[in-house]
C-alpha positions in Angstrom: 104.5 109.1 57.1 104.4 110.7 60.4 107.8 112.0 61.8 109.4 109.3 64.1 109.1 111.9 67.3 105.3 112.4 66.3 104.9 109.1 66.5 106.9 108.2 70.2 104.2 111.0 71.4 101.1 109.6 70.1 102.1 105.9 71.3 103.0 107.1 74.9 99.6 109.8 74.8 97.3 106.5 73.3 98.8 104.3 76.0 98.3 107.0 78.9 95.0 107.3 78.2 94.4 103.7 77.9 96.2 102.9 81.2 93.9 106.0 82.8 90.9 104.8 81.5 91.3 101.1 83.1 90.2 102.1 86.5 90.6 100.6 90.0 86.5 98.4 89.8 87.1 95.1 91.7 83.1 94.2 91.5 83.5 90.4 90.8 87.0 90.1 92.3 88.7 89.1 95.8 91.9 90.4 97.2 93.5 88.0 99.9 96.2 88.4 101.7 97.6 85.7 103.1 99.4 85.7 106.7 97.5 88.8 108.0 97.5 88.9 111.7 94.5 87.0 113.1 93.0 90.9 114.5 93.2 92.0 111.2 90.3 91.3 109.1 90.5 93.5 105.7 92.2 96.7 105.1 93.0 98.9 102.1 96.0 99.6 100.2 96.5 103.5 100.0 98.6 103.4 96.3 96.0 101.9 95.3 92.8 101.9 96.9 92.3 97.9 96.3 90.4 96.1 99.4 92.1 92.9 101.0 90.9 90.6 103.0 92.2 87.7 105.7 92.8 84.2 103.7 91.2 82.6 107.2 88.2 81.8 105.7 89.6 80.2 102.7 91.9 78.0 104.1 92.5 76.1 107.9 96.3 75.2 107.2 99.7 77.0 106.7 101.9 79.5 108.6 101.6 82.7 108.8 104.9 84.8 107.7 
């Protein structure tokens, strides 16, 4: 049996990697967010680099808040 501290470091190192490894591809996905200003077509988040887009062609009702 490993020793317990052995074991909290190879759990947080395995789940590190895993997290690192998951990467930031959105082929296949679409970010809206809704209530953008109606100038503002897309932009992109800096944390996180993910693309948005307007929700205005995907819907023709609401408010915008």
């Amino acid at each position: 049996m490993l020793p317990l501290a052995f074991e909290y470091f190879l759990f947080a190192f395995l789940a590190s990697f895993v997290l690192f490894c998951d990467g930031q591809d959105q082929t296949g996905f679409i970010n809206i967010d809704c209530g953008l200003e109606p100038d503002v077509r897309s932009y992109t988040e800096k944390f996180t680099g993910l693309n948005f887009i307007s929700d205005q062609t995907f819907a023709d009702t609401g408010e915008r808040k």
